[in-house]
Phi, psi and omega in degrees: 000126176303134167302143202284162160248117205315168208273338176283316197296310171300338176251014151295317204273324167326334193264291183319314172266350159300297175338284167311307166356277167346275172320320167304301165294334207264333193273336206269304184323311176313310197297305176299313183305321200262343163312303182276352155281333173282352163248029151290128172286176151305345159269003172287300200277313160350297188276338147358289200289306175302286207298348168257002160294331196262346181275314170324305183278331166296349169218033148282343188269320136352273155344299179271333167329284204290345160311332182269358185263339186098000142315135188114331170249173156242150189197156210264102200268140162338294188224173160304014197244296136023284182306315180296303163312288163002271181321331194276331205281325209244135160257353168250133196215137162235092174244144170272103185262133175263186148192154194267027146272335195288114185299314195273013186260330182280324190285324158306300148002280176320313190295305209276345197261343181274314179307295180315330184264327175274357162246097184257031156278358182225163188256126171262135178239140176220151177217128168336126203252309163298359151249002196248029192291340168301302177305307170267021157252303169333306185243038172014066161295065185270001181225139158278069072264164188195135183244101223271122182263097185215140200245135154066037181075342129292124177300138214236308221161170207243144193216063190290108186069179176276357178298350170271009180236029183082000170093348205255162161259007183265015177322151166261166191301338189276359193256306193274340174302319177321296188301313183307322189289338180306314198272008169080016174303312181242165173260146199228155214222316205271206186275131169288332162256035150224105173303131184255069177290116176336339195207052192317325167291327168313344197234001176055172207244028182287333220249307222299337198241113127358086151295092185269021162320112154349114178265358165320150187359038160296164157236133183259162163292186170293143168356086193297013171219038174232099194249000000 
């Protein structure tokens, strides 16, 4: 007489027949998919073929587009008139307002010079907050670094200090990459409700959820590293 079979042994083979299950719909997919290209004529596959050719070239052309725009680098734009222009041309803009005694403005820097080459879908920009005072006083810039988000020629949102980057300054570019994909800045591929904060425990679960309040006419102190 055969022994019964344990509770492992039954949700082994239970496990053992989904699996196949699976396989079974993913082969069965193929199997329809490659029918219907063998029952494709030749003015079928043809025109197939243009249209992913014609997709290709719209967004190799998309691509260079955005290159003549000055996307693809981060780069330092000169004045406020400047700025204006800039913003007009680009629907997506990430500009950084500095200043060169601020330690945590170089440390941004670092992040954004990386962002800029992998996302050329958006223009990273940075401009001198001490030539720009029209401009910060307009978009009640008050802490340094501040990161101005701005879509279809609107500031959309904000990026003050590192709090929104886990409080540290060793945040990583995937960490700031993360905050841009919140604000719809960048196109952003991974999960938006998970921040890839280096230490979660460390940063407490204060950092995991997005605030999506407005930072708009909040009043900030003065620079918090700047002694």
């Amino acid at each position: 007489k055969m022994a019964a079979d344990t509770p492992v042994d039954i949700l082994q083979k239970v496990l053992e027949n989904e699996i196949l299950q699976s396989a079974k719909v993913v082969e069965e997919h193929l199997d329809a998919e490659i029918q219907k290209l063998d029952q494709m004529d030749e003015d079928e596959l043809e025109h197939l073929k243009q249209r992913r050719l014609e997709a290709l070239r719209k967004s190799q052309q998309q691509k260079q587009e955005w290159l003549s725009k000055g996307h693809g680098e981060y780069r330092e734009i000169p004045s406020e008139r400047d700025f204006f222009q800039e913003v007009k041309e680009s629907k997506n803009v990430v500009c950084h307002f500095y200043r060169d005694t601020t330690f945590r403005c170089q440390i941004m820097d670092k992040h954004l010079t990386v962002l800029a080459k992998k996302h050329i879908e958006t223009k990273f920009l940075k401009l001198n907050a001490e030539k720009s005072p029209f401009l910060c006083e307009r978009l009640r810039i008050k802490v340094i670094p501040t990161l101005a988000l701005i879509k279809d020629g609107k500031t959309q949102d904000y990026i003050v200090g590192f709090t929104d980057l886990g409080n540290t300054d060793d945040f990583t570019t995937e960490t700031l990459e993360w905050r841009l994909g919140c604000a719809d800045v960048i196109n952003y591929s991974g999960n938006l409700m998970e921040p890839p904060f280096q230490s979660q425990k460390k940063y407490g679960t204060s950092f995991t959820k997005l605030d999506k309040k407005t930072i708009r006419g909040k009043i900030y102190d003065s620079d918090s590293d700047d002694d």
